[in-house]
Each structure stands twice: as C-alpha cells, then as structure tokens.
MIVEX-918544 format. One record per residue (C-alpha): residue number from 1; residue in three letters; x, y, z. Coordinates in pm, 1 decimal. Example, Ala and Ser with C-alpha at 12.3 -4.5 7.8 and 13.67 -1.06 7.14 Angstrom:
i,aa,c1,c2,c3
1,Ala,1230.0,-450.0,780.0
2,Ser,1367.0,-106.0,714.0
// end
This chain:
i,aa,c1,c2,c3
1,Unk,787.6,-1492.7,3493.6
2,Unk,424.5,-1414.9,3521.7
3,Unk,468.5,-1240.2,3125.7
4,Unk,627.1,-1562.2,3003.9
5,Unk,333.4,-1741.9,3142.2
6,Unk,97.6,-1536.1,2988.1
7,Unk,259.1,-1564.7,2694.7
8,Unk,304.9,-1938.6,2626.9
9,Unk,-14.9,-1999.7,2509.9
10,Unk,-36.0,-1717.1,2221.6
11,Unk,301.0,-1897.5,2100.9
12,Unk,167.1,-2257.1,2107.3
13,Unk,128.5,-2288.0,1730.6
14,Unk,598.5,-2286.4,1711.8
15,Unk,545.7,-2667.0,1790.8
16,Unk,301.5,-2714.1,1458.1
17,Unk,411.2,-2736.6,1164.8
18,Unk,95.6,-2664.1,978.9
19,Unk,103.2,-2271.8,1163.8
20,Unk,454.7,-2219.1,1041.4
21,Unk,323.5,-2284.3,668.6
22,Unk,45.4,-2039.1,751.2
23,Unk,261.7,-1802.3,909.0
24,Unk,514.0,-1818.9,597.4
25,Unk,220.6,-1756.6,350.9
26,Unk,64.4,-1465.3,524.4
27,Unk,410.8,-1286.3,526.5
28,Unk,427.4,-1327.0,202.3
29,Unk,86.4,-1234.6,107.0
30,Unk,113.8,-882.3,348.6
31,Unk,465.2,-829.2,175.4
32,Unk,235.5,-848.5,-136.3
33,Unk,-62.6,-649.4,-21.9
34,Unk,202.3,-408.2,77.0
35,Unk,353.9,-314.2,-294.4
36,Unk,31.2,-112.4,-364.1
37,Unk,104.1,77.0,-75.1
38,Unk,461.8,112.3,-143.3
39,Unk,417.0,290.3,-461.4
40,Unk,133.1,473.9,-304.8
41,Unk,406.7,613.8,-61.0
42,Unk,704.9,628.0,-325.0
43,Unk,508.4,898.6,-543.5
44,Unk,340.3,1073.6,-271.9
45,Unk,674.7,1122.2,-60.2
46,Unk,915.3,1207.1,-393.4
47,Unk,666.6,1538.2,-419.2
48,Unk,826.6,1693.6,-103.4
49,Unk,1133.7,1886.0,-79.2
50,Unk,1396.7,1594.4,-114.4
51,Unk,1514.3,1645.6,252.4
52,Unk,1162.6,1544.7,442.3
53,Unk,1130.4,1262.0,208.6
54,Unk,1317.4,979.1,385.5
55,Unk,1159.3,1145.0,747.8
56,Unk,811.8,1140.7,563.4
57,Unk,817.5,781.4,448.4
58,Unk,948.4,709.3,757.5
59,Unk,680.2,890.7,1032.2
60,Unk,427.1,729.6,774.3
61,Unk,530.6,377.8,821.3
62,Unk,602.6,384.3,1166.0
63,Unk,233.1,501.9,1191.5
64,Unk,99.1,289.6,990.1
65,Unk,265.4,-26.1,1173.7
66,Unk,99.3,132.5,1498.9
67,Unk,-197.8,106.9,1326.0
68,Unk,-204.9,-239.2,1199.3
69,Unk,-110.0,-345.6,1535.0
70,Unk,-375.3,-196.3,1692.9
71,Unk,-617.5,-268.8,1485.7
72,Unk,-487.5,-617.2,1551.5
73,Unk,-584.0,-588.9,1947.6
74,Unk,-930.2,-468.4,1807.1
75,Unk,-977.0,-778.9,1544.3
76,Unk,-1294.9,-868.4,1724.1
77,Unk,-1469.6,-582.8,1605.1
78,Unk,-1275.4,-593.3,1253.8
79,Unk,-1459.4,-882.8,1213.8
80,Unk,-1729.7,-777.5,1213.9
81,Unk,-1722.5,-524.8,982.5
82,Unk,-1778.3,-773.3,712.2
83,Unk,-2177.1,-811.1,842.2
84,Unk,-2414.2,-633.0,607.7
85,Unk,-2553.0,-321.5,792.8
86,Unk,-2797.3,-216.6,461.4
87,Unk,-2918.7,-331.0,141.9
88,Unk,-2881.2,-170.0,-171.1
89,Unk,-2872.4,-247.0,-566.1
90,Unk,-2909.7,-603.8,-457.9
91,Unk,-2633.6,-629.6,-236.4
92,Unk,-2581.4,-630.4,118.7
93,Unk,-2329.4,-332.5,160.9
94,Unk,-2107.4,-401.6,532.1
95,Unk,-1853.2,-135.2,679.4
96,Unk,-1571.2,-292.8,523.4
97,Unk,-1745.6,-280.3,169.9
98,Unk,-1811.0,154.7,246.3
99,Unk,-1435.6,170.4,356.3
100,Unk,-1325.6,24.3,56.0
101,Unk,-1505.4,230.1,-202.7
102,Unk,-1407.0,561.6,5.5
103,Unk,-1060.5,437.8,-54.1
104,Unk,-1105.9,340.7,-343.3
105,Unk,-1260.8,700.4,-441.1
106,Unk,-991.1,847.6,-277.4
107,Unk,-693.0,655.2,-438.1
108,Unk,-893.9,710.3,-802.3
109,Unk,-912.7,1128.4,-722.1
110,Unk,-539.5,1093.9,-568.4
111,Unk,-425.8,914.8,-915.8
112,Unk,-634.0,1138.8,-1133.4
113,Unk,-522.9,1455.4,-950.8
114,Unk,-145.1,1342.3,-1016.5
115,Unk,-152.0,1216.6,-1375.3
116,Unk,-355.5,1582.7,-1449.5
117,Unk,-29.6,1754.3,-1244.6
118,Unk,225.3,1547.3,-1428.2
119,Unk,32.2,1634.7,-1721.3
120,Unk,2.6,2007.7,-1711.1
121,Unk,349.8,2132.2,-1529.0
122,Unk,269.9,2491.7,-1483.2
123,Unk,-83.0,2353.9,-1333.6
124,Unk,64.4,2317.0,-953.2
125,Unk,350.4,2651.8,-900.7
126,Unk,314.9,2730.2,-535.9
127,Unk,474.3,3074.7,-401.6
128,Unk,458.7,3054.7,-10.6
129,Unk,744.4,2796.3,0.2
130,Unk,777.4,2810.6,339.0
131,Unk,409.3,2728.0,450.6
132,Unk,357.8,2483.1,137.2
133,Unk,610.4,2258.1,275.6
134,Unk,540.8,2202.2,545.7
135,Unk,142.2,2117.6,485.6
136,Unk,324.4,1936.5,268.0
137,Unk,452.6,1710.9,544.8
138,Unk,140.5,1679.0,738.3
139,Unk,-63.8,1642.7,447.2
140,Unk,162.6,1322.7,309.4
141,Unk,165.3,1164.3,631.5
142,Unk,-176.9,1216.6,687.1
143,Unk,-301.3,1038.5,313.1
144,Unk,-58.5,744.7,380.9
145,Unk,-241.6,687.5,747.0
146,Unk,-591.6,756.8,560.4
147,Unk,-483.5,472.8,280.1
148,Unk,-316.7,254.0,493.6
149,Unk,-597.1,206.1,699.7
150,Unk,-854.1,112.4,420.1
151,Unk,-540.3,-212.2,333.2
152,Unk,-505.4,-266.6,692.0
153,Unk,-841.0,-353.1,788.6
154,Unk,-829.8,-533.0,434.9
155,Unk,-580.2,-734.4,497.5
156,Unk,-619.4,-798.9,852.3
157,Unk,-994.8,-954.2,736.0
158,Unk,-781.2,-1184.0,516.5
159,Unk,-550.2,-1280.2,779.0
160,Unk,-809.2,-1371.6,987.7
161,Unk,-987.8,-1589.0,700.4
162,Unk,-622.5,-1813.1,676.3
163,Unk,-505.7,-1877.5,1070.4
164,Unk,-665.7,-1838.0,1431.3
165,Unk,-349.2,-1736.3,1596.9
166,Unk,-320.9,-1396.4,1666.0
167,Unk,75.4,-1431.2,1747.9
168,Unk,118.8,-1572.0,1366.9
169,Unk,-94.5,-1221.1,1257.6
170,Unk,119.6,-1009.1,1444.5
171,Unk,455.8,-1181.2,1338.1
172,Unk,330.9,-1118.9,987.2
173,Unk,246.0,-788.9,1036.2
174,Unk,599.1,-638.2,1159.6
175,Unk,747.0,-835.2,938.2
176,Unk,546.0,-731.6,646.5
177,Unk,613.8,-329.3,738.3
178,Unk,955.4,-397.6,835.3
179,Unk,1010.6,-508.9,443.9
180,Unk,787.7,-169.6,331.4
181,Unk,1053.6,38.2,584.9
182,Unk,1345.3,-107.2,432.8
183,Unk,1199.0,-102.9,47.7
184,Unk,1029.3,273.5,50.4
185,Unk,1377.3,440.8,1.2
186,Unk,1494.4,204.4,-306.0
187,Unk,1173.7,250.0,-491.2
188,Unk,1078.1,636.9,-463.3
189,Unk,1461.2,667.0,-544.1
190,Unk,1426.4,450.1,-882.2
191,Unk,1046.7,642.6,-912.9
192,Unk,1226.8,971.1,-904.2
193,Unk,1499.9,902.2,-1135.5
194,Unk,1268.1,734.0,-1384.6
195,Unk,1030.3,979.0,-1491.6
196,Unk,821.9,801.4,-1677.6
197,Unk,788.8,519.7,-1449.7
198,Unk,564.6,808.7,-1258.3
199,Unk,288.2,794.0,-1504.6
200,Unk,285.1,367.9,-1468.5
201,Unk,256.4,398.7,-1124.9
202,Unk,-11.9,629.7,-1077.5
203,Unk,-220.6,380.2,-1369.5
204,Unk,-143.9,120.8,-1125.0
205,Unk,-254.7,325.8,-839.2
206,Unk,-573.5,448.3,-1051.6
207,Unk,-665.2,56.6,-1143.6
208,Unk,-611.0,-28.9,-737.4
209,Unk,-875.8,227.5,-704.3
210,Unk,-1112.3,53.8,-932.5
211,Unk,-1064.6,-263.8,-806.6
212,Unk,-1166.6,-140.0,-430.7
213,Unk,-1434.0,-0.8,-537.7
214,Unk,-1574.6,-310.9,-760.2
215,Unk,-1488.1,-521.7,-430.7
216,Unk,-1667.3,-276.2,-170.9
217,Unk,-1993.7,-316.5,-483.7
218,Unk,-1969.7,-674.9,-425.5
219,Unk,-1771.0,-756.1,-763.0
220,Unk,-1479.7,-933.4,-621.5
221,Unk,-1190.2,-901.7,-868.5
222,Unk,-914.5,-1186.6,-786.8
223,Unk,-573.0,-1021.8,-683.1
224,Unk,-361.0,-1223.0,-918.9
225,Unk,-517.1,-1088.8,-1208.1
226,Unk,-384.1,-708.6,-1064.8
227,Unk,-61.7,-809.0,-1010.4
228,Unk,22.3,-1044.2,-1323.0
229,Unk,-89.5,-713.3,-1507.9
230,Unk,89.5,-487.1,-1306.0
231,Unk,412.1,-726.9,-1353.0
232,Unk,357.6,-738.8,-1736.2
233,Unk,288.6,-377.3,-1745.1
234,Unk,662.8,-312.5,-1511.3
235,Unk,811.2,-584.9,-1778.8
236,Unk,755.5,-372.5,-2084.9
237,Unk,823.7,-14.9,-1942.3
238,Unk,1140.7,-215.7,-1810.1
239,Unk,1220.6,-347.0,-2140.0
240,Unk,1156.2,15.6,-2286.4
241,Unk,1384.9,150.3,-2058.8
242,Unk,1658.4,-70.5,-2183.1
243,Unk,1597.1,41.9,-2522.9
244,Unk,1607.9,384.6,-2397.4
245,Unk,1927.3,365.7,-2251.4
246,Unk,2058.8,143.7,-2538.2
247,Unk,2004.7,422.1,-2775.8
248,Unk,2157.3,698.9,-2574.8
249,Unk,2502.8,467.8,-2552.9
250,Unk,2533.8,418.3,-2883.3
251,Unk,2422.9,782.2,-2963.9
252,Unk,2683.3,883.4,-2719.5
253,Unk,2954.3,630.5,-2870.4
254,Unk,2876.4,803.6,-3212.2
255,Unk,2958.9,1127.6,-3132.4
// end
C-alpha cells in the first residue's frame, strides 16, 4: 500500500494526454539513438567465437540497461554536466562535451582499427586460442559498457530537454533496450552473412565518431542529416545486393 502511494505521483502524467505524446516520441527517438549502438554491438559481437556471441550481446545489453537506469536515478547531476567547466578555442567545453569527443575518439580508432583488420586478413592471426577468447569476452562487453555510456548520458540530456517526468524517461528507456535485446541477434546475423555490409557499417560507425566529436567542439551536426545518409547509404548497398544475387541466379540457371 505504502509503495502504491509512493508511487501515484511519478505516474500522474497517464491522465494527460500531452505526456503520452511525449512519452511516444521519446521511445521512438531512444529506439533511434539506439541503431548506432546496435551496429556498434552487431560487428563487435560477430568477432567472437560464434557460441559467446548471443551471451555477449546479451551480458552487454543487460548492462547497459542497468546503466541507463541508473544514470536515470542520478539525472540531477547528468544535468549538469552540460555547464561549461573551461574555456577553450572560443568555446565553453562542459563534461558532456569531453565525454563525447573521448567517445567519439574511441568509436573513430574502434572503426579505423576494424576497416584496417578487414582490410589486411593475415594482419590479426592469434595463436593462444584459448586465452584470446576469452579476453575476447571481457574485452567486448567491456567497449559496449564504455560506448554505451557516452549515448546514455547523451540521450538521457535529450530526454530531459523534451518531458519533466521521470516515469515517462524510464518507460522509454526499457522500452528502448528491450527493442536493442530483441534486434541485436537479427542484425549481427544479416552483418555476418553479408560481408560487405561490414565495411558500411564500420563507415557509419567511423562518421558517428566524427559527428561526436564536432558536437563535444561545439559544432552541433543535426541527427537527421546522419541518418537520411546512413538510410541512403543502406538503400544502395541494398539495391547492390539485389543485383548481386540477381546475377548469381541467372549465372546458376545458365549452367
């Protein structure tokens, strides 16, 4: 009784219309914020051994919802991040901008480390199997908690800048990872059997990078722009891969 009661105000806003709409649009736009760290995920996980993948993807969501939700019940102080704490080049750099352009610096290495190993094939052979897989493990867990927290506090700032309620945020939230839990397995599957879908994700990857780094300068870059070109980009490679298969039918049929 005394939870219900403690409770009822945080869930106020079911009785206003006006917080569904908000609540409905910040789903949406975490669902959306999520696809860069979906294919972050997809590529990283689809490098181990094809049996920790699925636990991999899964330890590193699970975390990362932890996360979110905890940096939820510290959104005080996430707010805060966004005050300038020194000057520089003209601009007044805040905690959020440095955590940005570290991730952003980390996703750009990450990208460029991949391409360069997707690249150059005989660049990465590894002979203790055993011990290599399972840093392996850690270490992808570990880079999807290190990324995930640069687009959590992200998004969690942008939350805050569209609704008051902290029930709507958290609704959004677990709804939001829940739809990265259930997509994860679909897309590193279609990632792995694609190869050449690989290299357009880690451009997309490489050009997220950029773009949190030109926000943490100051140079906002407006998201639609990044997704309309990573849609256009996914619509040719799609239409390629039509033409692929096309050819091979017909090849096939020949012979």
């Amino acid at each position: 009784m005394q939870l219900i009661e403690f409770l009822a105000p945080h869930f106020a806003f079911v009785s206003d219309p006006t917080a569904w709409v908000a609540l409905l649009t910040l789903i949406v736009l975490e669902v959306v914020l999520g696809i860069d760290n979906l294919i972050f995920i997809s590529i990283l996980t689809n490098k181990l051994p094809e049996a920790q993948r699925a636990r991999a993807r899964r330890l590193g969501i699970s975390a990362a919802l932890i996360m979110r939700l905890v940096l939820l019940a510290t959104i005080s102080i996430i707010v805060q991040l966004t005050t300038p704490v020194f000057t520089a080049f003209g601009h007044g750099f805040s905690w959020r901008d440095l955590i940005l352009i570290a991730g952003g610096l980390f996703l750009v290495w990450k990208a460029t480390k991949e391409i360069h190993h997707t690249v150059d094939l005989e660049d990465h052979q590894d002979t203790m199997i055993g011990q290599t897989l399972q840093l392996s493990l850690a270490g992808a867990i570990f880079q999807i908690l290190l990324l995930d927290l640069v687009f959590s506090i992200d998004s969690i700032i942008t939350a805050v800048g569209m609704t008051d309620e902290i029930a709507i945020m958290y609704i959004a939230v677990i709804v939001a990872v829940s739809v990265m839990m259930l997509a994860a397995g679909p897309l590193a599957d279609f990632i792995a059997k694609n190869p050449s879908i690989v290299m357009l994700a880690l451009s997309f990857l490489l050009m997220i990078g950029m773009t949190l780094i030109a926000d943490g300068m100051g140079f906002h870059v407006p998201k639609g722009y990044i997704y309309a070109a990573m849609g256009f980009s996914a619509l040719v490679e799609g239409l390629n891969m039509l033409s692929r298969r096309r050819r091979k039918a017909k090849a096939g049929a020949g012979h």
